[in-house]
C-alpha positions in Angstrom: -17.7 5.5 0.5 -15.9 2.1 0.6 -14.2 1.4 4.1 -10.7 -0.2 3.9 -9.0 -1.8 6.5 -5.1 -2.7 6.5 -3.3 -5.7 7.7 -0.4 -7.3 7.8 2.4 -5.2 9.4 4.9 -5.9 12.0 8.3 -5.9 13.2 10.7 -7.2 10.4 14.8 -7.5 10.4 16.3 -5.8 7.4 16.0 -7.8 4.0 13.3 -9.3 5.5 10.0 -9.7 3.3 6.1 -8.9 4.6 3.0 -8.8 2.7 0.1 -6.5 3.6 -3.4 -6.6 2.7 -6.1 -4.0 2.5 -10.0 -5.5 2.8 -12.5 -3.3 1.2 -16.0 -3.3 2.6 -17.6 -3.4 -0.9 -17.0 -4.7 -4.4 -14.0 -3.2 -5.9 -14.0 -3.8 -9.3 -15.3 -0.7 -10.4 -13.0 1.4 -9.0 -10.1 2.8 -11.5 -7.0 2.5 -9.1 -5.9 2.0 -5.7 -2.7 2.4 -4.0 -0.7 2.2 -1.2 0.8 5.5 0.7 2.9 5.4 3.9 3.8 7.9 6.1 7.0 7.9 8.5 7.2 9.7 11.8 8.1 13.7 10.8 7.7 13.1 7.2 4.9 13.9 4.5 3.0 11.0 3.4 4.2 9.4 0.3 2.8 6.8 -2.8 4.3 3.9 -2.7 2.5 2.2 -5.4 -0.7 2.1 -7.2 -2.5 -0.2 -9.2 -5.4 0.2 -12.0 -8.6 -2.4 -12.5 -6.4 -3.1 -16.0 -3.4 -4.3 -14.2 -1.2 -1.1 -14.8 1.3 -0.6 -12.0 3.4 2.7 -10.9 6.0 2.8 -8.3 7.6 5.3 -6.0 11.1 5.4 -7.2 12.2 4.2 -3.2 10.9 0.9 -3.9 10.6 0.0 -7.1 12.2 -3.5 -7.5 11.5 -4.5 -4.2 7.8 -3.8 -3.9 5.0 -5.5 -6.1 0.9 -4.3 -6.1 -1.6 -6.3 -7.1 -5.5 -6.6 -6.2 -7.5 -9.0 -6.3 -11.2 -8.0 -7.3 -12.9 -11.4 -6.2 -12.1 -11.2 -2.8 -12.4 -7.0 -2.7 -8.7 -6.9 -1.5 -5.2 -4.7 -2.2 -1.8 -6.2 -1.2 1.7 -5.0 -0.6 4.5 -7.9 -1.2 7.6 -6.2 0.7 11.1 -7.4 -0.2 14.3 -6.7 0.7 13.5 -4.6 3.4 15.0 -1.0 4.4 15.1 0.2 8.0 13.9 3.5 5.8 11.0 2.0 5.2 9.7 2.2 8.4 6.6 3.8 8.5 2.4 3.2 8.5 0.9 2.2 5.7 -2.4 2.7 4.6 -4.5 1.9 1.5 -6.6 4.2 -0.3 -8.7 4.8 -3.7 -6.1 6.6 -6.1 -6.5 8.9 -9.1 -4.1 9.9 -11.7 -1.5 11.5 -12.7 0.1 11.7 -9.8 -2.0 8.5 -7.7 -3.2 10.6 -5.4 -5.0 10.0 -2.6 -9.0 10.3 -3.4 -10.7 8.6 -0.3 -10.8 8.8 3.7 -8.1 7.3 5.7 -7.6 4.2 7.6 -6.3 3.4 10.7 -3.1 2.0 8.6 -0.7 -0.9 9.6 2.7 -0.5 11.4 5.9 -1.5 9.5 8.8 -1.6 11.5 12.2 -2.6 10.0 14.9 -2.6 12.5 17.7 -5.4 13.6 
């Protein structure tokens, strides 16, 4: 089972940007798709977007426009570019293998990274 470890969080003012990364502990480019899920305090954990090893994104409908996936085989890594940043999108975020056709979640957890919008 690959490990994944998140990075990148922090606090952030509203329409702020941040960019997390996820660091696999083995190759990655075998692996059909990957995504990031987040999960706020007293709420279900959510997709936020997922990627496949052909480039095909999808999008929770909360951030699409603002959020952009992409991986980066080479050095086994997933990022996150954040823009325009909601206090509502507070949460942890975590990185995971994903499976269609709903990206699901198909791997263990993380520890995840904090994101923390506020003014």
């Amino acid at each position: 089972q690959v490990q994944l470890v998140e990075s990148g969080g922090g606090l952030v003012q509203p329409g702020g940007s941040l960019k997390l990364s996820c660091a696999a502990s083995k190759s990655i480019s075998s692996i059909y798709a990957m995504g990031w899920y987040r999960q706020a305090p007293g709420k279900q954990r959510e997709l936020v977007a997922a990627v496949t090893r052909l480039g095909s994104t999808n999008y929770g409908d909360s951030v699409k426009g603002r959020f952009t996936i992409s991986r980066d085989n080479a050095k086994n890594t997933l990022y996150l570019q954040m823009n325009s940043l909601k206090p509502e999108d507070t949460a942890i975020y975590y990185c995971n293998t994903a499976a269609p056709p709903y990206w699901g979640p198909t791997g263990s957890w993380g520890q995840g990274t904090q994101v923390t919008v506020s003014s």
